[in-house]
C-alpha positions in Angstrom: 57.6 -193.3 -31.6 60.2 -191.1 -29.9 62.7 -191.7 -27.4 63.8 -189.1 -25.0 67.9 -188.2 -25.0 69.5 -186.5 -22.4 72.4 -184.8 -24.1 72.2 -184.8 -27.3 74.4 -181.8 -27.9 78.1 -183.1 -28.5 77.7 -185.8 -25.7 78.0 -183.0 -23.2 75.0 -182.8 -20.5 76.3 -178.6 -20.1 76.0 -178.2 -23.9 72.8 -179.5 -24.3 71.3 -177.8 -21.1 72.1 -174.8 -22.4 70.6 -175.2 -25.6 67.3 -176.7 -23.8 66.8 -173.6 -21.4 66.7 -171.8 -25.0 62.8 -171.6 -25.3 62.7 -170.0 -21.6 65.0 -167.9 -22.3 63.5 -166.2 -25.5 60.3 -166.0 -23.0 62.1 -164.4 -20.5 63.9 -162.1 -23.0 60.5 -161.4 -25.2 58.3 -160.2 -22.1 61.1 -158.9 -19.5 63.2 -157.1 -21.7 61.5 -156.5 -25.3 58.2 -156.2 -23.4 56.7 -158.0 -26.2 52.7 -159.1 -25.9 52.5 -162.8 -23.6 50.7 -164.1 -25.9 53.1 -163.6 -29.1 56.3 -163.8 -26.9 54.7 -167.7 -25.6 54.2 -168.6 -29.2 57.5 -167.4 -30.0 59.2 -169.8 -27.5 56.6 -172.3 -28.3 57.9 -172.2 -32.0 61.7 -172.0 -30.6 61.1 -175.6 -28.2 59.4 -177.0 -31.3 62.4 -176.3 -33.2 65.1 -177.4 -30.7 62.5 -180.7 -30.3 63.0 -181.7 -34.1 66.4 -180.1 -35.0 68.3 -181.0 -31.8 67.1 -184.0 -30.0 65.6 -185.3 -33.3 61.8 -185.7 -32.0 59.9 -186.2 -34.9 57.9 -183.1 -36.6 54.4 -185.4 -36.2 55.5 -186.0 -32.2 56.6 -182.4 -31.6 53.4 -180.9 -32.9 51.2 -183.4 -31.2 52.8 -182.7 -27.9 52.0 -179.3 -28.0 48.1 -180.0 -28.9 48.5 -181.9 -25.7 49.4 -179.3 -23.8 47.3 -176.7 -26.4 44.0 -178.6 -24.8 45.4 -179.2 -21.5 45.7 -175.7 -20.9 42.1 -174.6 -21.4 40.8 -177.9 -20.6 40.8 -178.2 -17.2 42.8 -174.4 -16.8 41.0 -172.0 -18.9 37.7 -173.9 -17.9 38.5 -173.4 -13.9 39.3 -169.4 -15.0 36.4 -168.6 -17.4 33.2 -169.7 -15.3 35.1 -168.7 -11.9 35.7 -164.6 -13.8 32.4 -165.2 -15.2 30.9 -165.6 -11.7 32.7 -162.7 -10.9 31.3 -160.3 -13.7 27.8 -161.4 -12.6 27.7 -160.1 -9.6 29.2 -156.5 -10.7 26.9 -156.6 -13.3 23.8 -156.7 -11.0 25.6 -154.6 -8.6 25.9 -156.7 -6.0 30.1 -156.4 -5.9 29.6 -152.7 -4.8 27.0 -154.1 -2.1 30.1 -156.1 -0.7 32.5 -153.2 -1.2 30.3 -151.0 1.0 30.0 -153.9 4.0 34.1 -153.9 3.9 34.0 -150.2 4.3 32.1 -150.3 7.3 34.1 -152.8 9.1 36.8 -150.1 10.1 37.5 -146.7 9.7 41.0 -147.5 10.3 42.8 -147.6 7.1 45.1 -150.3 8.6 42.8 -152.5 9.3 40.8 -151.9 5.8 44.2 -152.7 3.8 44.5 -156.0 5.8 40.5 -156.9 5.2 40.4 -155.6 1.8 43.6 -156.3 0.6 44.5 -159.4 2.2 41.3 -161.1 3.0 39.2 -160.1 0.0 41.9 -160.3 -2.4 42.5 -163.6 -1.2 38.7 -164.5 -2.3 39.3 -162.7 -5.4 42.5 -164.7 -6.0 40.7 -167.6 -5.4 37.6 -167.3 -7.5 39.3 -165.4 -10.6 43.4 -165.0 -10.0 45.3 -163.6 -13.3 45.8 -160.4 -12.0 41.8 -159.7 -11.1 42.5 -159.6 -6.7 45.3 -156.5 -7.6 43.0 -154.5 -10.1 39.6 -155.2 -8.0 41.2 -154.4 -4.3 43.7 -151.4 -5.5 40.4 -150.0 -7.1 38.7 -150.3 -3.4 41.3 -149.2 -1.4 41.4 -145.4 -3.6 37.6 -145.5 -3.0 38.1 -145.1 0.8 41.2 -142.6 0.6 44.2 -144.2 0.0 47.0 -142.8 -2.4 46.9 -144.4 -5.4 50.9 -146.1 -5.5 49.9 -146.4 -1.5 47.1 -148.9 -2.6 48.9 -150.2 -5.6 51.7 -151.1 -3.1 49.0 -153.0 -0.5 47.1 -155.2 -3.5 50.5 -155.9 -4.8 52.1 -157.5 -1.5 49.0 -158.8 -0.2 48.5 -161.0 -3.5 50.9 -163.3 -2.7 50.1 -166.2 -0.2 47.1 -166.8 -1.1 48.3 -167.5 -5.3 49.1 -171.1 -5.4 45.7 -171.9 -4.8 44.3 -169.0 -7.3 41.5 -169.5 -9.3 40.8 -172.8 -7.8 44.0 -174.3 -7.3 44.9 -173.9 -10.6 48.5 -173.6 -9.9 48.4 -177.1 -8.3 46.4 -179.0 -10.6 48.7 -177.8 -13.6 51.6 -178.6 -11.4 50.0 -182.0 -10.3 49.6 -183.1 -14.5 53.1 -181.5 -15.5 55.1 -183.5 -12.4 52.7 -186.7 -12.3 52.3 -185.6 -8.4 48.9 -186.4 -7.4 47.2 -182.8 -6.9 46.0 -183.5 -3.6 49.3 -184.1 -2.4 50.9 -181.1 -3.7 48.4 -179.2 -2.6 49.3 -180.3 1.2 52.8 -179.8 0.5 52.3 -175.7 -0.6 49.7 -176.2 2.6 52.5 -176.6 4.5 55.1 -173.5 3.6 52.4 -170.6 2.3 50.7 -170.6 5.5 53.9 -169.8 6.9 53.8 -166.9 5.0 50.2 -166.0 5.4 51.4 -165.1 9.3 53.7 -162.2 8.1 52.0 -160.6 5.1 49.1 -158.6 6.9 51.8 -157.3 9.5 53.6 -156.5 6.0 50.5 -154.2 4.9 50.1 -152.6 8.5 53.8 -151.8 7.9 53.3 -150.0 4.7 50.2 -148.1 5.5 51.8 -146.5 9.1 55.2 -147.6 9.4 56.0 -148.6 13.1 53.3 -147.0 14.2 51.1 -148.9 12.5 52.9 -152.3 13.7 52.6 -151.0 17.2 49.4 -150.4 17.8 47.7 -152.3 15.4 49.6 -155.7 15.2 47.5 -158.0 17.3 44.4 -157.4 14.3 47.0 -158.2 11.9 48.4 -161.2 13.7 44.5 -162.7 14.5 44.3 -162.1 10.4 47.2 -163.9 9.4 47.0 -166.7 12.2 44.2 -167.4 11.3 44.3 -167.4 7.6 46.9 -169.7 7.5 45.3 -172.7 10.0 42.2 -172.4 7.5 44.8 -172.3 4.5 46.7 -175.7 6.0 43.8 -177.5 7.2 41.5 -177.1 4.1 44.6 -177.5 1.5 45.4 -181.1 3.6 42.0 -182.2 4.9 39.0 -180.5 3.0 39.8 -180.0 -0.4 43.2 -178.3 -2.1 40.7 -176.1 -5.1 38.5 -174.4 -1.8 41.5 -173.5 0.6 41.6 -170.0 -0.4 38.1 -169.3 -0.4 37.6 -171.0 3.2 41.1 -169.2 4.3 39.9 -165.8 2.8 36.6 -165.9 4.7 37.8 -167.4 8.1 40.4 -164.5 8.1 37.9 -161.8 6.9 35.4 -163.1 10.1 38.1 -163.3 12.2 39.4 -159.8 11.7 35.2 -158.1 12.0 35.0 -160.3 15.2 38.4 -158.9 16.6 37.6 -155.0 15.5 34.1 -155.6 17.7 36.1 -156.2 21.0 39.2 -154.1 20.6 38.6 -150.3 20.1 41.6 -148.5 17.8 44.1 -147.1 20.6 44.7 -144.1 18.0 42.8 -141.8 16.0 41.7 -143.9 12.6 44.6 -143.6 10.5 44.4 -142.0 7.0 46.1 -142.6 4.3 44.6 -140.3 2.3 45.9 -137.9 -0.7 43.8 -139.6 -3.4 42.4 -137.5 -5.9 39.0 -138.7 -5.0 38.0 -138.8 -1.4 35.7 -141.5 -0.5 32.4 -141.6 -1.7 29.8 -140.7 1.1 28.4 -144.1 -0.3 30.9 -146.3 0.9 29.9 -146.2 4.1 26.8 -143.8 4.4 24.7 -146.2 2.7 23.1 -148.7 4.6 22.1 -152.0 2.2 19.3 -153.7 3.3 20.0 -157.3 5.3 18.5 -159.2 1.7 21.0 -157.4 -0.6 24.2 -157.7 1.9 22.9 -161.7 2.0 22.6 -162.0 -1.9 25.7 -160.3 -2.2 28.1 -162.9 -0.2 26.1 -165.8 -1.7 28.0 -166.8 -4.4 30.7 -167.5 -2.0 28.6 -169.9 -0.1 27.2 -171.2 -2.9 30.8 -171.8 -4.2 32.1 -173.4 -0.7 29.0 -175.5 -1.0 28.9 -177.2 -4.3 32.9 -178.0 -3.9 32.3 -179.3 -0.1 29.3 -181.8 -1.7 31.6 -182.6 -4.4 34.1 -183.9 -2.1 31.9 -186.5 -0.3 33.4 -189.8 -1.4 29.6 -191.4 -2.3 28.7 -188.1 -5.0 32.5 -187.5 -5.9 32.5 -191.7 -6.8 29.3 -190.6 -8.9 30.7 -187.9 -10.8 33.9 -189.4 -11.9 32.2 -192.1 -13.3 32.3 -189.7 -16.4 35.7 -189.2 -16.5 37.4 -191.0 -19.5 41.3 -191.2 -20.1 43.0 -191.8 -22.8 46.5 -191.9 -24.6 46.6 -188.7 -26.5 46.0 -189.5 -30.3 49.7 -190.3 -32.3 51.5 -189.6 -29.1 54.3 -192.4 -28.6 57.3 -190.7 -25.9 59.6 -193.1 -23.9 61.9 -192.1 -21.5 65.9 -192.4 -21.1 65.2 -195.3 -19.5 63.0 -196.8 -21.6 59.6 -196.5 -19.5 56.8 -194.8 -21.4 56.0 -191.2 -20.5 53.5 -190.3 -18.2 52.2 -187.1 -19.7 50.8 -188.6 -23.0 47.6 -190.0 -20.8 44.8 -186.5 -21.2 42.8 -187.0 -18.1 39.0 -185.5 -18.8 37.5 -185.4 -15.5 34.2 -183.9 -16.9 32.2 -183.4 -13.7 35.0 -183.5 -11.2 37.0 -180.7 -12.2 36.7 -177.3 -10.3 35.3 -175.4 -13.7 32.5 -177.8 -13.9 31.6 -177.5 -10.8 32.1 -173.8 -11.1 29.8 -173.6 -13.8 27.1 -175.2 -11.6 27.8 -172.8 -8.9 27.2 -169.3 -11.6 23.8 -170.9 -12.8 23.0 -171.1 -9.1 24.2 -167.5 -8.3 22.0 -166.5 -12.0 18.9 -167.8 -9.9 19.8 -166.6 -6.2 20.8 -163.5 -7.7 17.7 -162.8 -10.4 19.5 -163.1 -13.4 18.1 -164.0 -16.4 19.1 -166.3 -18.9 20.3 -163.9 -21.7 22.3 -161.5 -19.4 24.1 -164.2 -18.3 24.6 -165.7 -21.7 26.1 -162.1 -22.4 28.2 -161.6 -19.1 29.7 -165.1 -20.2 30.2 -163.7 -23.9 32.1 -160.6 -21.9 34.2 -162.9 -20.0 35.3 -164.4 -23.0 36.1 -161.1 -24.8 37.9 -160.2 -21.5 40.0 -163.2 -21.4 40.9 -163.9 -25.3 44.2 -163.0 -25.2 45.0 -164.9 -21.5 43.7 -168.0 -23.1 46.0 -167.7 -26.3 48.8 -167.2 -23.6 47.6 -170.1 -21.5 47.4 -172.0 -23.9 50.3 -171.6 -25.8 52.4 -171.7 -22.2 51.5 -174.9 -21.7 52.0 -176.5 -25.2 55.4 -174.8 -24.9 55.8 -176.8 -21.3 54.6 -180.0 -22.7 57.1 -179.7 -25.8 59.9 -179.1 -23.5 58.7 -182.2 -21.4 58.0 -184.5 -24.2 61.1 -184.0 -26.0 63.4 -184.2 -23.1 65.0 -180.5 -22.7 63.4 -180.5 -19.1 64.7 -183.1 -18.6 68.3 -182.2 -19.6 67.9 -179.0 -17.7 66.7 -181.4 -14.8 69.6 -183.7 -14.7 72.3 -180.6 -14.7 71.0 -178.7 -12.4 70.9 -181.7 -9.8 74.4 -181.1 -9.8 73.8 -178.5 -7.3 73.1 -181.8 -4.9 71.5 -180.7 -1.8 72.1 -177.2 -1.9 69.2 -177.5 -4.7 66.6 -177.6 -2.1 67.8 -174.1 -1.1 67.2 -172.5 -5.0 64.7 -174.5 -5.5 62.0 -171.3 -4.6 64.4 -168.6 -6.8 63.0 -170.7 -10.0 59.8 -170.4 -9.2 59.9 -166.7 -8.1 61.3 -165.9 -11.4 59.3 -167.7 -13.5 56.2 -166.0 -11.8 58.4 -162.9 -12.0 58.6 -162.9 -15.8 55.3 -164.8 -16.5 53.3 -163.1 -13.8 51.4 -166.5 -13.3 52.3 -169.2 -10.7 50.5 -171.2 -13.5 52.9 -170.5 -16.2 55.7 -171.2 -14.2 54.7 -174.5 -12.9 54.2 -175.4 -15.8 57.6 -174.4 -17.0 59.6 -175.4 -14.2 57.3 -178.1 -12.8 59.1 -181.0 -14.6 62.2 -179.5 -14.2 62.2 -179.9 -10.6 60.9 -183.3 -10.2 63.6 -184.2 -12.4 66.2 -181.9 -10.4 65.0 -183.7 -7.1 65.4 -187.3 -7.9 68.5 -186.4 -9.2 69.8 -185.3 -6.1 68.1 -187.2 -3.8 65.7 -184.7 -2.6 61.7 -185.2 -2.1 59.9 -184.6 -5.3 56.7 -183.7 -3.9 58.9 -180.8 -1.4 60.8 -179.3 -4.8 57.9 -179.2 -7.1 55.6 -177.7 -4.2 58.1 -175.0 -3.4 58.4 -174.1 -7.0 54.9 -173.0 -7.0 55.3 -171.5 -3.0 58.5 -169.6 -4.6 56.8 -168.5 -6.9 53.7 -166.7 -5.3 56.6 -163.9 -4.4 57.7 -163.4 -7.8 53.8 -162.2 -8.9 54.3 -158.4 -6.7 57.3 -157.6 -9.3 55.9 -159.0 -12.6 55.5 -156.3 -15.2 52.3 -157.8 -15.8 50.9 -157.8 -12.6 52.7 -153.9 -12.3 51.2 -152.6 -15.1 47.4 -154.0 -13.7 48.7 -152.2 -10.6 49.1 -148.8 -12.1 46.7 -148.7 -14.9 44.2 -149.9 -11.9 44.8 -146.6 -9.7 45.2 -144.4 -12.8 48.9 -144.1 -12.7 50.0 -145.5 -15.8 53.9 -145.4 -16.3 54.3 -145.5 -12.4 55.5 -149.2 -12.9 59.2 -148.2 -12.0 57.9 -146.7 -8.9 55.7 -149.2 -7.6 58.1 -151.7 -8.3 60.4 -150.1 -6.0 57.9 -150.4 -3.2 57.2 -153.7 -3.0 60.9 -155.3 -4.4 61.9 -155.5 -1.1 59.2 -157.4 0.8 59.3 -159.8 -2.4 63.3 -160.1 -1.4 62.3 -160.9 1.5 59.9 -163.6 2.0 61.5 -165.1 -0.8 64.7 -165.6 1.5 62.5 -166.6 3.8 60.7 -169.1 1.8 64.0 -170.2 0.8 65.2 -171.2 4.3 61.9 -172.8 4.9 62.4 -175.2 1.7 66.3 -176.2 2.8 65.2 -177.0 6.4 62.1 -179.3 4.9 64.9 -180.9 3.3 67.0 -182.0 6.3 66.0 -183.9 9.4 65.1 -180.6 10.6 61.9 -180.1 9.2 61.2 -183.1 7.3 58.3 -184.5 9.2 56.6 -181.7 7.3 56.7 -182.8 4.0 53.6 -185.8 3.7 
């Protein structure tokens, strides 16, 4: 049995702050500075929170370690689940060669490289984001964008800045769901929180990308595609995240957009000559667009989507979801005893196995459909699973140990130390509120990670200063999808995607500024949600 102190360094709530934001800084330090491998520099902090746990606020060795199996199992169960079968999906259908299938259709919706960056970048990346996440939209769309001329730090730049509102509901809402067990926020209510500020965002981004591909130019004559785009992108985003279900908003947003934009190229002809943006070593390949796929293959190509939309829509009917979650068990985690300050016990020793419910499941379901729509036999996809695995070993090791490191922190009390100082700020809080989730995504590079981290932290913040809960931990994760263009991590996918490896330094001065940017924005937005101003926005 352990009972959680707040400032258990000299009596001082400053003192022990400081040596509770320890762990995250030795993260911080390890990948931003050192450059150390994420998966050894989260062990490394894990092993530094364990140590403050047991030497500073005197949690037992027993409780310590069994808070971070907590978080150990949390992390790939449901995270690492929702990630696995959604990349696994994903390697299926470049394996049969369908992916290239649905490369080709992009190609032909536009000559115009401006409205290929928004459609490919944007809208496609946003599926990709959705499906997989961890860095797979920027490698997969940069790669696509060289194939059809662009310069390689040109495309970089694009997959870079358009991976950004659609990343709080990566990979199946991961972000949220972590968020939702680290904050004791129902998902579903998060989720229409962040529904509420990224959409926001979602409007400026493709006018962003026109911007970069043809500078003014580009905005002037190419702005209403662009606007259509991100309009509506971000009603799909805010209706699905607050009506439909929180784990399909980005595919639904990503394919409204993408339908949106072919319809809009139809009845508008380009006022100027198709824009190039050229300079790649290699030109387009006379496939990308010479190639006519027959009707069946262009079909079998976008249906894992559908098959995806559709096994999450039937899973949200309240008669088959009631089903379902009649196999979810919860439980007190095993030797775990935490009370609060107060005295109340803690929330986040309950594990929450939602067998059938959770996205991965039902993710799974959908790949064995796709095996069978797709003609996939049995032992290839055993062995594009046992790729996805390889691919992914050292992401789960970071994923997991991430999260035991969060649940340590929680358990023992250092968030909530770090919670209770910085709510000092008061109301101005609401206005930084984004900054710590931008840089926890900016050293990270996951909006996971850093909900994770800071999740806790800004409930805790919140009810300090009187501020909506629900409003700080959703702009943590909002904050933070701006943080992901200027993570090393995400940089170096960037430039080793395009061939450009040690042109991190120069990509990263391409996109600092729009990440700036909508971060002030995003900023502004999560002050004014905070006053009477814009409060009837938060649910």
């Amino acid at each position: 049995m352990y009972h959680q102190i707040l400032d258990p360094v000299a009596h001082s709530l400053a003192w022990s702050a400081l040596v509770a934001a320890l762990p995250l800084l030795v993260l911080f330090v390890l990948l931003g500075v050192v450059r150390l491998r994420a998966w050894l520099s989260a062990l490394i902090a894990l092993a530094t929170a364990l140590l403050i746990a047991i030497a500073v606020y005197g949690m037992p060795f027993g409780q310590a370690v069994l808070a971070g199996t907590e978080g150990a199992a949390f992390g790939f169960f449901p995270i690492l689940w929702i990630v696995i079968n959604a990349i696994w999906i994903y390697n299926i259908t470049v394996a049969t060669g369908h992916f290239d299938v649905l490369r080709r259709s992009f190609a032909r919706v536009s000559d115009d490289q401006r409205v290929q960056a928004i459609i490919i970048a944007f809208s496609f990346g946003a599926l990709m984001e959705a499906l997989a996440g961890f860095g797979t939209p920027v490698a997969v769309t940069s790669v696509m964008l060289i194939a059809l001329g662009f310069k390689p730090l040109k495309a970089a730049a694009l997959a870079l800045t358009a991976n950004t509102a659609p990343v709080a509901f990566g990979a199946m809402a991961t972000p949220i769901i972590t968020l939702g067990t680290v904050t004791g926020i129902p998902s579903d209510t998060l989720g229409a929180m962040v529904g509420r500020q990224t959409p926001i965002l979602a409007l400026f981004v493709p006018l962003a990308l026109v911007f970069i591909v043809d500078g003014r130019r580009g905005l002037r004559e190419t702005w209403p595609v662009a606007l259509v785009c991100g309009l509506f992108f971000a009603v799909a985003q805010y209706a699905t995240a607050n009506f439909v279900s929180v784990p399909l908003t980005d595919v639904v947003a990503s394919l409204v957009s993408a339908a949106a934009v072919v319809l809009m190229v139809r009845l508008r002809r380009t006022p100027a000559p198709a824009v190039q943006a050229g300079g790649s070593v290699d030109e387009p390949p006379p496939s990308m667009t010479a190639r006519q796929d027959p009707g069946g293959d262009v079909a079998r190509a976008y249906a894992p989507y559908l098959i995806i939309i559709v096994i999450f829509v039937l899973g949200q009917i309240p008669a088959i979801k009631a089903l379902l979650d009649k196999a979810t068990q919860k439980f007190s985690w095993p030797g775990l005893h935490v009370f609060s300050p107060s005295g109340k016990a803690a929330g986040q020793v309950t594990f929450t196995a939602n067998y059938l419910t959770t996205p991965g499941t039902q993710m799974l379901v959908a790949g064995v459909i796709t095996m069978v729509v797709l003609g996939v036999g049995v032992g290839r996809g055993l062995r594009a699973y046992g790729t996805t695995l390889a691919q992914l070993r050292w992401a789960i090791l970071t994923v997991m140990a991430v999260l035991a490191l969060a649940f340590v922190m929680n358990l023992s009390g250092q968030t909530i130390t770090l919670g209770t100082w910085m709510a000092g700020a008061g109301g101005v809080f609401a206005l930084l509120s984004p900054i710590l989730g931008w840089l926890g995504v900016a050293v990270t590079g996951s909006d996971t990670s850093s909900n994770s981290l800071f999740g806790g932290l800004q409930v805790t913040a919140a009810g300090q200063a009187g501020l909506s809960q629900t409003l700080m931990a959703a702009s943590n994760s909002s904050g933070g999808v701006l943080g992901k263009m200027i993570s090393p991590q995400n940089l170096a996918i960037a430039a080793a995607s395009v061939g450009r490896d040690g042109a991190e330094g120069e990509i990263f001065r391409k996109v600092l500024v729009w990440s700036l940017v909508f971060l002030a924005a995003m900023c502004v937005l999560s002050a004014l949600q905070a006053t009477p101003v814009l409060s009837w926005m938060v649910p």
